[in-house]
C-alpha positions as CSV (number, residue, x, y, z in Angstrom):
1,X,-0.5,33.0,-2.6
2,X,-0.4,30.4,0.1
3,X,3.6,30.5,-0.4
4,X,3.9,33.9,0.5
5,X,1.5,33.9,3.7
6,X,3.2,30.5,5.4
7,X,6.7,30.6,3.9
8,X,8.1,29.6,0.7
9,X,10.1,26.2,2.9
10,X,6.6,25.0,4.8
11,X,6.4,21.5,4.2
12,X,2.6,19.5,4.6
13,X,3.0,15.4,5.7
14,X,0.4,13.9,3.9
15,X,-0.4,10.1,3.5
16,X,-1.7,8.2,0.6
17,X,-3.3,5.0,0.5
18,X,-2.8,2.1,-1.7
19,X,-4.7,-1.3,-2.1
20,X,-2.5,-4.4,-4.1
21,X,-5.1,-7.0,-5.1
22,X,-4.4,-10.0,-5.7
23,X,-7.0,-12.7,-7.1
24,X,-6.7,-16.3,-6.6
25,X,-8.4,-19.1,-8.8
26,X,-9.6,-22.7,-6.7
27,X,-8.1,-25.3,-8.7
28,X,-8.7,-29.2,-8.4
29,X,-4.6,-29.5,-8.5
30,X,-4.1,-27.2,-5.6
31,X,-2.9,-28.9,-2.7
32,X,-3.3,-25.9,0.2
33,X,-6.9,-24.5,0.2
34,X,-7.2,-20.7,-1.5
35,X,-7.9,-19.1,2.1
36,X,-4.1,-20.8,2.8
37,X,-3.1,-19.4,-0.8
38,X,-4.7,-15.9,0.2
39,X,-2.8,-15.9,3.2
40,X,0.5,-16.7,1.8
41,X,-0.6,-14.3,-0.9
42,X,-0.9,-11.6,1.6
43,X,2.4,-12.3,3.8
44,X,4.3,-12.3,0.3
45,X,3.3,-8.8,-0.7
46,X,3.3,-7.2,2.8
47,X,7.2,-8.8,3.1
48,X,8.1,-7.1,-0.1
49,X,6.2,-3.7,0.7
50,X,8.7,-3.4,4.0
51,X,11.8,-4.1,2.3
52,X,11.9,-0.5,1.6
53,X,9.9,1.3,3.8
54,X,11.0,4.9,2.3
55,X,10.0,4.0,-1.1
56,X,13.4,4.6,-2.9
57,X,14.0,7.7,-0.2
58,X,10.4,9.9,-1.4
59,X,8.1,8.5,1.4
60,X,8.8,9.2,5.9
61,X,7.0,6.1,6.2
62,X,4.7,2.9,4.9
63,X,2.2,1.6,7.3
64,X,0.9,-1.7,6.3
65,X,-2.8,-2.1,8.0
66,X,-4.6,-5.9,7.8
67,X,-5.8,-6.9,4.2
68,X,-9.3,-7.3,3.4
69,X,-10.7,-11.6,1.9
70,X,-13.5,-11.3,-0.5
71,X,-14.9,-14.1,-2.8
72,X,-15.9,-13.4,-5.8
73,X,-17.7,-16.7,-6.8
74,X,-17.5,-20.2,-5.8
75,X,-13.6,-20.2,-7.4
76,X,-12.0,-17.5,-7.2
77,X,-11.3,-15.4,-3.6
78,X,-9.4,-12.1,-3.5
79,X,-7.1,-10.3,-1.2
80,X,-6.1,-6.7,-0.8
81,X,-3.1,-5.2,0.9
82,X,-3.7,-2.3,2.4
83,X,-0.7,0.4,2.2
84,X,0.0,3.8,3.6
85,X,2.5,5.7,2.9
86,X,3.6,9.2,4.5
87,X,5.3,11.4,3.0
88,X,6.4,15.5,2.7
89,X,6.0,18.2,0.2
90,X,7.0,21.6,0.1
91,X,3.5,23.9,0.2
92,X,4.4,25.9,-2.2
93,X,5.5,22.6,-4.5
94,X,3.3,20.0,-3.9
95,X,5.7,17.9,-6.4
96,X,9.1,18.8,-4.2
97,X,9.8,15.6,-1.9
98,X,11.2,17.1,1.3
């Protein structure tokens, strides 16, 4: 068992990656353009990410890194938020925060 030949308390930092997309539809009503919706978009959820950056106390860490434009078709435009977030786990209990 990998327990028994590092120790039963040996922790492993790991990160996990996460991607929050957000679509946006052009619209003749619309009085900012979509890239100026994406943006806004973008700030919005990487403002609410860092309010917490120990997700409820289980994670060391989140690392926002910049978020990726893509259009779909001639309406619609999409954005996604790129998260990381580091956290600990006990080897021998991968499902143990530490």
């Amino acid at each position: 068992r990998l327990a028994d030949l590092v120790g039963a308390d040996t922790v492993a930092e790991k990160m996990q990656e996460f991607r929050i997309v957000a679509y946006a539809v052009d619209s003749d009503d619309a009085t900012a353009t979509i890239d100026t919706r994406l943006n806004q978009i973008a700030a919005d959820i990487q403002k609410a990410m860092m309010i917490d950056i120990t997700r409820n106390s289980k994670a060391i860490d989140t690392i926002l890194d910049e978020p990726e434009f893509f259009d779909m078709d001639a309406k619609t435009s999409v954005v996604a938020v790129i998260v990381r977030v580091k956290y600990r786990v006990k080897i021998s209990d991968p499902y143990t925060q530490r």
